[in-house]
PDB file of N, CA, C and O in Angstrom, chain B, residues numbered from 101:
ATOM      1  N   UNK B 101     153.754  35.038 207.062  1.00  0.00           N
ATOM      2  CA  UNK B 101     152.368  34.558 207.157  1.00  0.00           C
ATOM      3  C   UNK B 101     152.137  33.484 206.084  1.00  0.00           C
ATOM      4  O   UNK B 101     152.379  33.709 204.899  1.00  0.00           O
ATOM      5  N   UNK B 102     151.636  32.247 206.552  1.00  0.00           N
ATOM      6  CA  UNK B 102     151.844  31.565 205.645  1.00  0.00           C
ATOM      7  C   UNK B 102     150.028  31.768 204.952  1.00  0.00           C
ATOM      8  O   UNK B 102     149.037  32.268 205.486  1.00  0.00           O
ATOM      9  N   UNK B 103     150.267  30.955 203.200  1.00  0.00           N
ATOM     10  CA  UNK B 103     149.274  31.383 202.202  1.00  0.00           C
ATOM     11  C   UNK B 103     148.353  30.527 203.213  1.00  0.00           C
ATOM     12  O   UNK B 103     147.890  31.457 203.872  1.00  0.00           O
ATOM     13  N   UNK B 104     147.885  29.564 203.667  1.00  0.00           N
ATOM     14  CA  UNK B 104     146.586  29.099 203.994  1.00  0.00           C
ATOM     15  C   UNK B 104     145.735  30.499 205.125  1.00  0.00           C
ATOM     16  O   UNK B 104     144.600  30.974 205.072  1.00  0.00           O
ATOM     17  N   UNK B 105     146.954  30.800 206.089  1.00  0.00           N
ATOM     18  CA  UNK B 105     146.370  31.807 206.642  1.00  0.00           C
ATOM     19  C   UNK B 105     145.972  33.197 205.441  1.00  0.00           C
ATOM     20  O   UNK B 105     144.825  33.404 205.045  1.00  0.00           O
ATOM     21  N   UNK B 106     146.470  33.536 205.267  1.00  0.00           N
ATOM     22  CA  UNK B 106     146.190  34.193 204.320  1.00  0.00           C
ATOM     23  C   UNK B 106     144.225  34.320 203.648  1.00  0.00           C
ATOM     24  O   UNK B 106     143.208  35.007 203.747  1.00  0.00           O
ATOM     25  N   UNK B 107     144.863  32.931 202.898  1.00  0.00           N
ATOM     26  CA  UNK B 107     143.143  32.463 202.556  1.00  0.00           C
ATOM     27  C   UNK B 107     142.501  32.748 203.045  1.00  0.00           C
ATOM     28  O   UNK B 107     141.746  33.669 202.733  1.00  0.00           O
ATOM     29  N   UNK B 108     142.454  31.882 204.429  1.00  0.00           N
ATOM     30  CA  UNK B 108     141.564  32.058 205.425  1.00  0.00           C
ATOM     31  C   UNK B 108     140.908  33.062 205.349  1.00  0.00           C
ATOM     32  O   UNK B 108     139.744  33.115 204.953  1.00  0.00           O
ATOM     33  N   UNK B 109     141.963  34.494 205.931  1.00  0.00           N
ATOM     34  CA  UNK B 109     142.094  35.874 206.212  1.00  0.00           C
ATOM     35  C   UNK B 109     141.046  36.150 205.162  1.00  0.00           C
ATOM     36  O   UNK B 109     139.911  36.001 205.616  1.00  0.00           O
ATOM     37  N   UNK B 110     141.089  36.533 203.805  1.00  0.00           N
ATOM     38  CA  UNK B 110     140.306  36.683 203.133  1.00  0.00           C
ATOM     39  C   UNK B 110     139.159  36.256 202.522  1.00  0.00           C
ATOM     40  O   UNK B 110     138.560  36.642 201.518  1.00  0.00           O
ATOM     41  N   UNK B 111     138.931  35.212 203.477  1.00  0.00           N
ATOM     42  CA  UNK B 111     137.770  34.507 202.869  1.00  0.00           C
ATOM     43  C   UNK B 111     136.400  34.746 204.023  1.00  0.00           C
ATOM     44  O   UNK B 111     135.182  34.659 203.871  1.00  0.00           O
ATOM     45  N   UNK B 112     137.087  35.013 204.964  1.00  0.00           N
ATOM     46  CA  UNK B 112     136.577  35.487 206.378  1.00  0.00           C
ATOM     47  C   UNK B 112     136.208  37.341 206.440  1.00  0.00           C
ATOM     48  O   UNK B 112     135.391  37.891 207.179  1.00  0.00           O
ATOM     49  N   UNK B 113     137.208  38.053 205.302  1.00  0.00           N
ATOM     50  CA  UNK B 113     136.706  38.931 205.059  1.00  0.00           C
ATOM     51  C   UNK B 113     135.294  39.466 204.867  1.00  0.00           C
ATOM     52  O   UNK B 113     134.525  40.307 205.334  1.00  0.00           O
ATOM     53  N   UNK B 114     135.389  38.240 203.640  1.00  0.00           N
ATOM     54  CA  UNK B 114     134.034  38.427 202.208  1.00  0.00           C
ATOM     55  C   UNK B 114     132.984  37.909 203.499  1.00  0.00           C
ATOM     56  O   UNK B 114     131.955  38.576 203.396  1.00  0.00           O
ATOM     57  N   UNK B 115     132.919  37.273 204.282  1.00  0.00           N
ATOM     58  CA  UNK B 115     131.752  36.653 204.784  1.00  0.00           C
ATOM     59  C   UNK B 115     131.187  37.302 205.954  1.00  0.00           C
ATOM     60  O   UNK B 115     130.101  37.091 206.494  1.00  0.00           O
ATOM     61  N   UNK B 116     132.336  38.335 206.332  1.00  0.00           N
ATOM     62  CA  UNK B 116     131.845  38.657 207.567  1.00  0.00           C
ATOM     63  C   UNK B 116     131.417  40.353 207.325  1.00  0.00           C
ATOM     64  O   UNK B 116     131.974  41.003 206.441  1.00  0.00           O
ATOM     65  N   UNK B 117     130.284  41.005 208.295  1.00  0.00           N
ATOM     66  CA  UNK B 117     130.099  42.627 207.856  1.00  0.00           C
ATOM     67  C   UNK B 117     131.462  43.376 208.005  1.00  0.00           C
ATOM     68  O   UNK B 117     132.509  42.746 208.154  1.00  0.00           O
ATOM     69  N   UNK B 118     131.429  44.420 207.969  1.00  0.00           N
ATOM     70  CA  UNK B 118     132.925  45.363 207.995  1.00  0.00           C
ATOM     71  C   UNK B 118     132.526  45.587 209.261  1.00  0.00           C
ATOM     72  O   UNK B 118     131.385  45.712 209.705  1.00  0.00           O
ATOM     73  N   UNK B 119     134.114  45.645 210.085  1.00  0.00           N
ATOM     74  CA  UNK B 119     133.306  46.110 211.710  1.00  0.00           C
ATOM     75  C   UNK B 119     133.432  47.649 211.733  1.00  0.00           C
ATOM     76  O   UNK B 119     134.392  48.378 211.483  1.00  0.00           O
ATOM     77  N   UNK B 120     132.148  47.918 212.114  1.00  0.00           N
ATOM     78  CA  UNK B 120     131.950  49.455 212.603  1.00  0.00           C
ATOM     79  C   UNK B 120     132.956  49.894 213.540  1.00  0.00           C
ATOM     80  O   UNK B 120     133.855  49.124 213.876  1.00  0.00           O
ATOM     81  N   UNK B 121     132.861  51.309 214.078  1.00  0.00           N
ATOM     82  CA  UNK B 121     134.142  51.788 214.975  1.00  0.00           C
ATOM     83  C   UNK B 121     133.012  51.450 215.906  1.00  0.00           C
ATOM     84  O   UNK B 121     133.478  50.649 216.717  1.00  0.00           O
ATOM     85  N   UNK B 122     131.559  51.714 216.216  1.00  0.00           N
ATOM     86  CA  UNK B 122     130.956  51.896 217.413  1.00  0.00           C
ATOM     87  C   UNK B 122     131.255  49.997 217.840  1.00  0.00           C
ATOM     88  O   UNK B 122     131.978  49.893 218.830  1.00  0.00           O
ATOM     89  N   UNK B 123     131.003  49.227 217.503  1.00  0.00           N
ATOM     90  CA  UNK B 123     131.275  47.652 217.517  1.00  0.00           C
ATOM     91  C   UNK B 123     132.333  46.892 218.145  1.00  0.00           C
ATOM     92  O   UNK B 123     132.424  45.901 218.868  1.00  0.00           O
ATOM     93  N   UNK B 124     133.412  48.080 217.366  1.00  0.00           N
ATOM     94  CA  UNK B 124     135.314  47.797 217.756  1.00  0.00           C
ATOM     95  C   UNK B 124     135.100  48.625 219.278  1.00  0.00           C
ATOM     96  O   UNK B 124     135.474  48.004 220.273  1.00  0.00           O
ATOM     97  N   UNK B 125     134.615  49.758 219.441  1.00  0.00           N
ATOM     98  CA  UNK B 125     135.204  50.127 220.666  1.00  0.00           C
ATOM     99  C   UNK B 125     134.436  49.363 221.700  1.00  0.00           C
ATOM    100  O   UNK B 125     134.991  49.254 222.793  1.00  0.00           O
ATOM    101  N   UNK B 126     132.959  48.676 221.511  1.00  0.00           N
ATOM    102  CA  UNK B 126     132.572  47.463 222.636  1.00  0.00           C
ATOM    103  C   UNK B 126     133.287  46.527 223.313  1.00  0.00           C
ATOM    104  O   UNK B 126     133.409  46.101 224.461  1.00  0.00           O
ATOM    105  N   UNK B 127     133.891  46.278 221.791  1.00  0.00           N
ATOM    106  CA  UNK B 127     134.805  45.245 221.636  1.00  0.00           C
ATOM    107  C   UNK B 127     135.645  45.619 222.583  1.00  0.00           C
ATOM    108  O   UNK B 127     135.938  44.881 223.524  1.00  0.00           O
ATOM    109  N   UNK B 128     135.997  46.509 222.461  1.00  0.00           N
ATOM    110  CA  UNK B 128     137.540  47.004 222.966  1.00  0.00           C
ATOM    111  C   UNK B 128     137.199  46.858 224.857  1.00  0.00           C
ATOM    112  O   UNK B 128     137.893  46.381 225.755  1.00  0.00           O
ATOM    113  N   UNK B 129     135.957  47.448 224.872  1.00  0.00           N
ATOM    114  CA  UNK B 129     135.519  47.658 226.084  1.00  0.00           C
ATOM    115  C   UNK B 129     134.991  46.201 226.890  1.00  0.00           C
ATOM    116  O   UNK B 129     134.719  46.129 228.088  1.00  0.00           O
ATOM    117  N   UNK B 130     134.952  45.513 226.276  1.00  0.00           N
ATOM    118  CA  UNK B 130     134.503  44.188 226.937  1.00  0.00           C
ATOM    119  C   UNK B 130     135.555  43.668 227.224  1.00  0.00           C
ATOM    120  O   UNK B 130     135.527  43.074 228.302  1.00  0.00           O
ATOM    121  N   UNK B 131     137.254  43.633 226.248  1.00  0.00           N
ATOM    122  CA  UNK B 131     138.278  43.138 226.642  1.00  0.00           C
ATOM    123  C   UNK B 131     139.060  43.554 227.373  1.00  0.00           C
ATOM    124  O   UNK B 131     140.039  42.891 227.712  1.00  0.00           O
ATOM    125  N   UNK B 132     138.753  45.110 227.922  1.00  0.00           N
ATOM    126  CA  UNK B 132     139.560  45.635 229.230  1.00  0.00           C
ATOM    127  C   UNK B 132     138.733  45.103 230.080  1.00  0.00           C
ATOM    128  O   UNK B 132     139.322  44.793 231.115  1.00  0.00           O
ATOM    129  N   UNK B 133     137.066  44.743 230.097  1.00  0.00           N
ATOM    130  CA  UNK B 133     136.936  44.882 231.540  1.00  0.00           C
ATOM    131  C   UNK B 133     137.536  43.105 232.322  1.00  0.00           C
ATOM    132  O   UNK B 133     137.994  42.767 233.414  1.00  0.00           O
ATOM    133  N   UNK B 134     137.094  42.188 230.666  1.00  0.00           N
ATOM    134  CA  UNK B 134     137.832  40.707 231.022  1.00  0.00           C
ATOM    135  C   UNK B 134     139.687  41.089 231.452  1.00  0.00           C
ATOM    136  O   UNK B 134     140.174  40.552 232.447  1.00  0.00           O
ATOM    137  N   UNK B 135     140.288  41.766 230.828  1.00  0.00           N
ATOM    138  CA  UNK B 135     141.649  41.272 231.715  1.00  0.00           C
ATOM    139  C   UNK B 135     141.994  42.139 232.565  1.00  0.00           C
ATOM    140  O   UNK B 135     141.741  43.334 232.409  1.00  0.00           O
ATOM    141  N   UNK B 136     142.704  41.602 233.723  1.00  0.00           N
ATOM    142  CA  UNK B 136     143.230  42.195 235.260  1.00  0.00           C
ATOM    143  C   UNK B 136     144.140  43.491 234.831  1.00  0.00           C
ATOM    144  O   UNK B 136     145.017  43.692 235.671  1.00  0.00           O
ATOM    145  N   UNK B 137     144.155  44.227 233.969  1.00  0.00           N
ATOM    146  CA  UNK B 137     144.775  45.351 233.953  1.00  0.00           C
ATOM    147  C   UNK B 137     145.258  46.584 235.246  1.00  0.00           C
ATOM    148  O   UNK B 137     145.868  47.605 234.928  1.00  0.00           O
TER     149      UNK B 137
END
């Protein structure tokens, strides 16, 4: 992994909220229903 990603990675941390589990599993649930599984 190169250091700019890296940065990035952590700089995107600090700025963004922590994702909740209820949030991630939307998440999760919006991206099964987008792909042809």
């Amino acid at each position: 992994m190169s250091k700019k990603y890296q940065h990035f990675i952590s700089t995107q941390r600090q700025s963004i909220p922590p994702l909740t589990q209820e949030n991630f599993n939307s998440a999760s649930v919006s991206n099964k229903n987008l792909t042809p599984n």
